[in-house]
C-alpha positions in Angstrom: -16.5 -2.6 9.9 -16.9 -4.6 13.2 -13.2 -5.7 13.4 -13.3 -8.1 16.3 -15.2 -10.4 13.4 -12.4 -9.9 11.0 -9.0 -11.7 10.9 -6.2 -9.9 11.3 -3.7 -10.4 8.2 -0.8 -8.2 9.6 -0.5 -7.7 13.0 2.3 -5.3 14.5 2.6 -4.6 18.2 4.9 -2.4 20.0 7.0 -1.1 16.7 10.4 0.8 17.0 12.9 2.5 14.4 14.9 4.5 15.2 17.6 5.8 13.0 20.9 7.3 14.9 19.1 9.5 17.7 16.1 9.9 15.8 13.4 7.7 16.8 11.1 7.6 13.9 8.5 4.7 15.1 8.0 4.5 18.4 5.8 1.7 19.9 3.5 0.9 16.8 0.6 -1.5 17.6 -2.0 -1.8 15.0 -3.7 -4.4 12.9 -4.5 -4.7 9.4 -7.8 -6.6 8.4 -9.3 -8.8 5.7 -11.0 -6.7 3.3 -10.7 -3.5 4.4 -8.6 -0.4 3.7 -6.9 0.7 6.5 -5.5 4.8 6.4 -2.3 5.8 8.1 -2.8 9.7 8.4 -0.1 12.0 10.0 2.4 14.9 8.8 5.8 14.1 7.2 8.6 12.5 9.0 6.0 10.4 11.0 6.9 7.7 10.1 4.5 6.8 7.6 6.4 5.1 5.2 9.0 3.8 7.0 6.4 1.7 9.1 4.6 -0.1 5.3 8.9 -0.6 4.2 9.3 -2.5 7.4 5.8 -4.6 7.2 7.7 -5.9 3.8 11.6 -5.8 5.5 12.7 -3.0 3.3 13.4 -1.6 6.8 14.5 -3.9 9.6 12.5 -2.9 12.6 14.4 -2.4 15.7 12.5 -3.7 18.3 8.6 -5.1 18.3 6.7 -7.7 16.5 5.3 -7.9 12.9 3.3 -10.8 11.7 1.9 -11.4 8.1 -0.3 -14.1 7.6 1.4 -17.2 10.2 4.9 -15.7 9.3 6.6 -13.8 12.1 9.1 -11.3 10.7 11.6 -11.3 13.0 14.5 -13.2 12.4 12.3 -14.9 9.3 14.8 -16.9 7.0 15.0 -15.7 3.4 12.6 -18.1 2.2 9.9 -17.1 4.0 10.4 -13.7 3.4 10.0 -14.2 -0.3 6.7 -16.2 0.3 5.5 -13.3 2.1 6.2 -10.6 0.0 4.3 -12.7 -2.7 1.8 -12.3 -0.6 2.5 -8.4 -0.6 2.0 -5.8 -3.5 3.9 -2.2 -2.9 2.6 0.7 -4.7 5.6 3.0 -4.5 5.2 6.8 -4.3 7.1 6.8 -7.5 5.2 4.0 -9.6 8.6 2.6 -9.6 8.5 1.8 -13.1 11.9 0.4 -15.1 12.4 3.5 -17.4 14.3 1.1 -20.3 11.5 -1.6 -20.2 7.4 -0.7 -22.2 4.8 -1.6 -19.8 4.2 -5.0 -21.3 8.3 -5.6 -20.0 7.5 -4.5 -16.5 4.5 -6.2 -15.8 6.0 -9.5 -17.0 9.1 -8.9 -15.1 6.8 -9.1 -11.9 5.6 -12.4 -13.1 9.3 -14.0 -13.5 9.5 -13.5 -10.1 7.4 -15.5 -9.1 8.1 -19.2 -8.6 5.2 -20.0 -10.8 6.3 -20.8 -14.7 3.6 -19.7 -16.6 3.5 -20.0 -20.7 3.7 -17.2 -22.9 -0.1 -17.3 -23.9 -0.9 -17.1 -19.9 1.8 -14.2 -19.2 0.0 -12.2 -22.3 -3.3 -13.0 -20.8 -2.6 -11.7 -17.7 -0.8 -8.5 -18.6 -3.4 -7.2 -20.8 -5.9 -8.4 -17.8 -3.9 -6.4 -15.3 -4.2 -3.8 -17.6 -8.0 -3.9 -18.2 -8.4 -3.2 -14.4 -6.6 -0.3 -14.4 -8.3 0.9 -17.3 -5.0 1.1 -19.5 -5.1 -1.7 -22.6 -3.9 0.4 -24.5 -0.7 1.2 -22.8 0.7 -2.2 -22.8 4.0 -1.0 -25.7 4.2 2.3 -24.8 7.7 3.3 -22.5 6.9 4.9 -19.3 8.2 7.9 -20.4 5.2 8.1 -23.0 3.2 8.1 -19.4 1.1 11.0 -17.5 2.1 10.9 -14.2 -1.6 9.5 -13.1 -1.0 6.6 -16.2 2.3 6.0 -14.3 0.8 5.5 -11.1 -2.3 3.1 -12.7 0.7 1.1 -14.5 2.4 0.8 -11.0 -0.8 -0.7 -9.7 -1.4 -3.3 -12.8 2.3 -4.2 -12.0 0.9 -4.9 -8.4 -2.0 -7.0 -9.5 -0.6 -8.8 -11.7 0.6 -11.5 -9.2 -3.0 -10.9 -7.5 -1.3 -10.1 -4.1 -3.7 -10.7 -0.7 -2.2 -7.5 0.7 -1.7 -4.0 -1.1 0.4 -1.2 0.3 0.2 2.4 -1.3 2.7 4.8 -0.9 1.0 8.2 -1.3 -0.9 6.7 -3.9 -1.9 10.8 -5.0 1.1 12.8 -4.3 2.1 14.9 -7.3 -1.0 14.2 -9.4 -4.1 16.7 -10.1 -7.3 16.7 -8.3 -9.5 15.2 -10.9 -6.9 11.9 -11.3 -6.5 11.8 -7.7 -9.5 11.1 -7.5 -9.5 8.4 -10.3 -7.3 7.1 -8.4 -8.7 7.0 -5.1 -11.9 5.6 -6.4 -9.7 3.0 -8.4 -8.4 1.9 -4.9 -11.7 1.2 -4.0 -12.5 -0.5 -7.3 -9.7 -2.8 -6.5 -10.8 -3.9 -2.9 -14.2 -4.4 -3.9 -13.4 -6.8 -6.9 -10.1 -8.7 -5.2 -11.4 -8.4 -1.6 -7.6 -7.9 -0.9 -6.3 -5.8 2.4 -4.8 -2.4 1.6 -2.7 0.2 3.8 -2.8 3.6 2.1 -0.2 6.2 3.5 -1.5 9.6 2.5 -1.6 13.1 4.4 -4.5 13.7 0.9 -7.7 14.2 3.1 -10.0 13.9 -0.3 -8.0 10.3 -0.6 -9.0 9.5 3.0 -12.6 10.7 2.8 -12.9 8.5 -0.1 -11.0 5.3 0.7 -10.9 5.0 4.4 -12.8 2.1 5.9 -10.4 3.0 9.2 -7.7 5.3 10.1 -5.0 5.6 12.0 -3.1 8.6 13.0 0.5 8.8 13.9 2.2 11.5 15.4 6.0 11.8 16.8 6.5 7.9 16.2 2.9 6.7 17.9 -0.7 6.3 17.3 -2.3 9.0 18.2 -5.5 8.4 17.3 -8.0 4.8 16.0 -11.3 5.3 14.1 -13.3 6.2 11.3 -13.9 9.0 9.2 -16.8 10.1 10.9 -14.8 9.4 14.6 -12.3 11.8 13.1 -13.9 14.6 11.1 -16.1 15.5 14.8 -13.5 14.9 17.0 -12.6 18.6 18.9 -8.6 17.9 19.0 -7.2 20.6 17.7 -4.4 18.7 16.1 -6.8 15.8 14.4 -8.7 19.0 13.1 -5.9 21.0 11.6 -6.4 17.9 9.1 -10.1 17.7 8.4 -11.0 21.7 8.4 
């Protein structure tokens, strides 16, 4: 992907977190793309997930700039931060699921929050739609504990498309699941880029999720970027570190 062609949908320049006396992001500059899926790779306690909860203000940043879209997060007034999280869908390491509410319930609760009013004929078509794309029609009455932990993390993602967000953020999008539906569900992030030409970040330390879903990757280690490119930038780099990864 020749990103000096491509617009930049989140920006984020010099990004800091700390929390007490442990700096946990330490001068993050990076930017997100149009169309593309965008890999943060790095060990645990990198920072990782802290840096996609403060893209969506789960996290207040310390210091450093984050932009979505034409909205500057810093200091942005509760308003705007609810149009940009509209703009935003966050696939939780968890699925995040409401355990009292069937998976028709939680994909409808997504809807209500939306500023939208939509009738009950468009909600129903646009559940069972969501569902179609994750390959789960059937699913829409069941609870979530009726759920396989990859059916969980396939709801999780209807939930997300439901309001057809510009911007996705995963959240381990594999962790916890078996080879065979990791992979499922790697290729189903791919599925979802191609047909909704939305922007995704994937945090993930699965390298058979990178190899698979990476149109660029970024490596943090202590706090920083260590390293910027793509899969084949990283799998023949020499660096000891980046290759304690890919061997």
């Amino acid at each position: 992907m020749d990103t000096e062609t491509k617009k930049a949908v989140i920006q984020i320049e010099g990004l800091t977190k700390s929390f007490g006396d442990l700096k946990v992001l330490d001068g993050v500059t990076l930017n997100l793309y149009g169309n593309e899926n965008l890999v943060i790779l790095g060990k645990s306690g990198t920072g990782k997930s802290v840096l996609i909860k403060c893209i969506v203000n789960l996290l207040q940043h310390d210091q450093g700039s984050i932009k979505v879209g034409k909205y500057e997060l810093t200091g942005i007034s509760e308003d705007d931060l609810i149009k940009v999280r509209q703009k935003i869908g966050f696939l939780f390491q968890s699925a995040a699921l409401y355990d009292s509410m069937t998976v028709r319930e939680n994909l409808t609760f997504a809807l209500l929050r939306l500023k939208e009013k939509f009738s009950t004929e468009e909600v129903d078509r646009m559940i069972v739609e969501a569902l179609e794309n994750v390959g789960l029609p059937d699913a829409i009455d069941k609870m979530p504990s009726e759920l396989s932990g990859g059916m969980k993390k396939r709801i999780g993602l209807a939930r997300t498309l439901v309001v057809k967000p510009d911007i996705i953020l995963y959240d381990e999008p594999t962790t916890g699941l078996d080879p065979i539906t990791s992979d499922e569900i790697s290729h189903l992030i791919n599925d979802t880029k191609s047909k909704f030409k939305n922007a995704s970040i994937i945090i993930t330390h699965d390298i058979n999720c990178v190899k698979t879903v990476a149109d660029r990757i970024i490596m943090l280690k202590d706090g920083k970027v260590y390293k910027e490119g793509n899969l084949q930038e990283f799998t023949t780099d020499s660096d000891p570190y980046i290759q304690s990864f890919f061997k």
